[in-house]
C-alpha positions as MATLAB code, in Angstrom:
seq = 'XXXXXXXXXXXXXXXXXXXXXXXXXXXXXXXXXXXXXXXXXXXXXXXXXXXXXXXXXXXXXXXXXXXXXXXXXXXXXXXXXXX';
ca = [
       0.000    0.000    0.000;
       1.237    3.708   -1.019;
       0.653    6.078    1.225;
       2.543    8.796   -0.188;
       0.537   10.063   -2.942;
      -1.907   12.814   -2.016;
      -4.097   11.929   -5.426;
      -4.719    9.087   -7.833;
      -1.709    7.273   -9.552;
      -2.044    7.910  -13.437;
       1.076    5.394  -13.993;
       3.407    3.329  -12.355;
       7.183    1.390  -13.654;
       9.696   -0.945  -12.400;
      13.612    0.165  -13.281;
      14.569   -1.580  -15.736;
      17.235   -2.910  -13.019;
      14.205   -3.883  -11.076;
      15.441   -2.529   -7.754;
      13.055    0.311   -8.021;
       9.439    1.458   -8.365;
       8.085    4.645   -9.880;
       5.123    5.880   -9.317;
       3.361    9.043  -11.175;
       0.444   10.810   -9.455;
      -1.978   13.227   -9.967;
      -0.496   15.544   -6.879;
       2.305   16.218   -9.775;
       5.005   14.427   -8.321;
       6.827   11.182   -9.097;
       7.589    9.266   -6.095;
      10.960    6.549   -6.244;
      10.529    3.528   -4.335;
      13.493    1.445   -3.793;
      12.955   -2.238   -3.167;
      14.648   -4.336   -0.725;
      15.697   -8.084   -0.644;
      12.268   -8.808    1.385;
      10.092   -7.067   -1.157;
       9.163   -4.236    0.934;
       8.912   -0.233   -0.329;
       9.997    2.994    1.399;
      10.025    6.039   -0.172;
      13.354    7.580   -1.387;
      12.883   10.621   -3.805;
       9.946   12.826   -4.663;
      10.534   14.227   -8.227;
       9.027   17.625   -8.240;
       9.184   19.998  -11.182;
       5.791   19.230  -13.235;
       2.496   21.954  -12.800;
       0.074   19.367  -13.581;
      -0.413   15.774  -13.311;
       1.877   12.958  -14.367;
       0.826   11.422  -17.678;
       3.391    9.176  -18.249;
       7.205    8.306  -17.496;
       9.459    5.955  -18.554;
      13.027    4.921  -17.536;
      16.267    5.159  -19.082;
      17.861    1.713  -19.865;
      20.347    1.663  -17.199;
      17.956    2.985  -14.845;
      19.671    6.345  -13.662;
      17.331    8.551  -15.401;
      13.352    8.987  -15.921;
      11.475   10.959  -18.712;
       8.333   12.338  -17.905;
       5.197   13.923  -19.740;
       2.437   15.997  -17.259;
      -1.070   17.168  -18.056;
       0.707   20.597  -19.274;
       2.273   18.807  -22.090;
       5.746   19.313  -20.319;
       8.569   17.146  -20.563;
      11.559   16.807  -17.863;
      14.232   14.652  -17.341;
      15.358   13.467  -13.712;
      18.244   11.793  -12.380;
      16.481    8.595  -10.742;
      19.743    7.868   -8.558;
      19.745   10.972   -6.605;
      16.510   12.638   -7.210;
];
């Protein structure tokens, strides 16, 4: 259960390392989950930079970076490692 989200998830992606769980929300952030060897989530970042909702977001192949698209047709760039 995510708690973190003030509004409805529009999308959500595993890294493609797998160690890691994004989650886009209508509050305009992105929230990082990191996943540990028991399967459990805590938060670790909170992307913030968008002025409307997340639409979509995608990872980079080596999972350091995210691309993401809001309701305001923006798109940013993040470094997923360090938020």
């Amino acid at each position: 259960m995510l708690n973190d989200p003030q509004e409805w998830i529009e999308c959500m992606s595993y890294s493609p390392s797998n160690d890691k769980l994004g989650v886009g929300s209508h509050d305009n952030f992105i929230y990082i989950y990191p996943i540990n060897a028991e399967g459990v989530y805590s938060r670790c970042y909170k992307l913030k930079g968008h002025s409307s909702y997340i639409s979509a977001f995608d990872w980079s192949l080596d999972s350091s970076y995210i691309r993401s698209n809001c309701g305001a047709y923006e798109l940013l760039f993040f470094n997923a490692k360090n938020g």
